[in-house]
C-alpha positions in Angstrom: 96.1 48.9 125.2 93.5 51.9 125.0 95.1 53.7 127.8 98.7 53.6 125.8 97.0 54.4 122.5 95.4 57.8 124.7 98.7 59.0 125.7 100.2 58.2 122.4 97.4 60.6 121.0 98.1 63.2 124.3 101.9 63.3 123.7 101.3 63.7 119.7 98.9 66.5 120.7 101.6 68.2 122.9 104.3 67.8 121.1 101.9 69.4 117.7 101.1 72.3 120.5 104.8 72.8 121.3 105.7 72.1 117.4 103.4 75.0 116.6 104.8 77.5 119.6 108.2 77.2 118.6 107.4 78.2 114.5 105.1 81.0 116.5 107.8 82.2 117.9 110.6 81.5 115.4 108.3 83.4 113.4 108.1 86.6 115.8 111.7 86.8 116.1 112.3 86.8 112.2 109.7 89.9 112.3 111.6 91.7 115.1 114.2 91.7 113.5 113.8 92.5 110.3 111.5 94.7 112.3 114.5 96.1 114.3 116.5 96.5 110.5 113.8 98.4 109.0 113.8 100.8 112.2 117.4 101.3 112.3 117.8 102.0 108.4 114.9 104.7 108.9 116.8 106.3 111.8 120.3 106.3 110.0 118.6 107.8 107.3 116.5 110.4 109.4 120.8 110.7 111.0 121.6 111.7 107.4 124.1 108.7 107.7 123.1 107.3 104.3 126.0 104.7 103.9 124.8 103.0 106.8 121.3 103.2 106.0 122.1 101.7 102.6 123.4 99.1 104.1 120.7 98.2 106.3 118.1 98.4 103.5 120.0 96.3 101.7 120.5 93.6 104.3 116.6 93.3 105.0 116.5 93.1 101.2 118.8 89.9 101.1 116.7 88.7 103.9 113.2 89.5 102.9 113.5 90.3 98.8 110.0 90.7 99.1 109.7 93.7 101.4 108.3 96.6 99.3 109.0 99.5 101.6 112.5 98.0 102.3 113.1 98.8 98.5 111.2 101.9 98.6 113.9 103.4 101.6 116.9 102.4 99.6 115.2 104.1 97.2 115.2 107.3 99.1 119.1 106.6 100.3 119.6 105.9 96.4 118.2 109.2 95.6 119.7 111.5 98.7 123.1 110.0 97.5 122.6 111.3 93.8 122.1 108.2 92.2 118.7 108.9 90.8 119.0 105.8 88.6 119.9 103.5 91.8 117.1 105.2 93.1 114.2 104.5 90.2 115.2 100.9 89.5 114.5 100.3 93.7 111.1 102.3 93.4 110.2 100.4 90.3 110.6 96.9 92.6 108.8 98.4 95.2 105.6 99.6 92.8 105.8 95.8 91.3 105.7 94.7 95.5 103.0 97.1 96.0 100.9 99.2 94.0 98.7 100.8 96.4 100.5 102.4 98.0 101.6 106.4 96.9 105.0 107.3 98.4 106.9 105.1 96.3 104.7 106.4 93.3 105.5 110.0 95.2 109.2 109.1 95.5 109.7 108.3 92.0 108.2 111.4 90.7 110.2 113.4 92.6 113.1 110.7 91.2 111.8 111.5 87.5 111.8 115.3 87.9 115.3 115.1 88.4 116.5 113.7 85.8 114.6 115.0 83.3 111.3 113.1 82.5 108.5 114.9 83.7 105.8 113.5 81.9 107.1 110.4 83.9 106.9 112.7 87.3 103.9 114.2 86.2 102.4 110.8 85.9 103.9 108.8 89.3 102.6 112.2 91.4 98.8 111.9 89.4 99.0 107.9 90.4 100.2 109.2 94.3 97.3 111.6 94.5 95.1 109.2 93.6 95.9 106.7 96.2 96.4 108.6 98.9 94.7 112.0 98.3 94.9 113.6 101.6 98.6 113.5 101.2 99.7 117.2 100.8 103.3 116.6 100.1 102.1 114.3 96.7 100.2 117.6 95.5 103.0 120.3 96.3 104.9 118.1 94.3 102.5 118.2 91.3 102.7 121.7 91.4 106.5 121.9 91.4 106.4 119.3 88.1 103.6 121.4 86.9 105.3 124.8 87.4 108.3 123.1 85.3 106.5 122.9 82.4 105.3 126.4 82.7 101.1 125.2 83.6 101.2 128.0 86.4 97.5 127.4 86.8 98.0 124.1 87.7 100.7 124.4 89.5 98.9 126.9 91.6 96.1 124.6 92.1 98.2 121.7 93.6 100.0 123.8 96.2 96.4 125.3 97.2 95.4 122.2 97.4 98.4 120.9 99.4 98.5 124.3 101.6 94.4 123.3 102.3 95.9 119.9 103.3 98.2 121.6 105.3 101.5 121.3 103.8 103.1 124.5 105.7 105.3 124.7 102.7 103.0 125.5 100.1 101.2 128.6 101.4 104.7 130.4 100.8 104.3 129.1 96.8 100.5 129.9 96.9 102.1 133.7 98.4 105.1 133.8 96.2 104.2 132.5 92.5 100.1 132.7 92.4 98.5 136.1 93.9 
């Protein structure tokens, strides 16, 4: 009787082991390919191809509604497609994902600024400065926001700043529109 109860216990501690290594691995694949999704939207829309990268975005959102960045991409598709409202409502969901992080912050600004609301720009690029503030591009796009609202001293200040980061960019702006 002992010896049956042992390899009752052995084969419940294999087949737990096994149980375990298939979820692992279940688990890995769902990764990769979401993975996989997220890499193909970002090369479609590095391709310019920005109905297919739509799609993809969209797909890994059906998949994984809680994938920030996911949102954040569509955003950018959203947004290189002229639908700047598209485009806010996705950065939105990806700031209530993930608030620490600045290019959806950055991404909205720049989302803001065209339509209209720069206080609303001014405000997402202040909140992508702050969390990331080695991040050039974020300040050069201060300065832009900034430069609409006729602060040329600030404006010149963020795109020093952003040419000292070196956003190649900005030095022309810092040549151009502040000596």
């Amino acid at each position: 009787m002992y010896l049956q109860s042992q390899t009752i216990v052995k084969f419940h501690s294999t087949l737990r082991f096994f149980l375990v290594f298939s979820i692992c691995l279940l688990l890995s694949a769902y990764t990769s390919i979401n993975q996989e999704r997220m890499e193909q939207g970002l090369s479609l829309l590095q391709l310019q191809d920005y109905n297919s990268a739509l799609i993809e975005f969209t797909n890994e959102i059906k998949v994984n509604p809680d994938n920030a960045s996911a949102y954040n991409y569509r955003g950018v598709v959203k947004a290189k497609q002229g639908d700047f409202d598209g485009s806010l409502s996705d950065y939105d969901m990806s700031i209530s994902l993930e608030s620490n992080k600045g290019e959806a912050f950055a991404n909205r600004g720049i989302a803001r600024a065209r339509t209209g609301d720069l206080e609303g720009a001014i405000s997402d690029f202040d909140k992508a400065i702050l969390l990331e503030p080695t991040n050039g591009n974020s300040y050069f796009n201060h300065g832009m926001a900034m430069e609409m609202i006729s602060d040329m001293s600030r404006a010149c200040a963020d795109w020093e700043k952003a040419d000292s980061l070196g956003f190649k960019q900005a030095n022309t702006f810092v040549r151009q529109k502040c000596e």
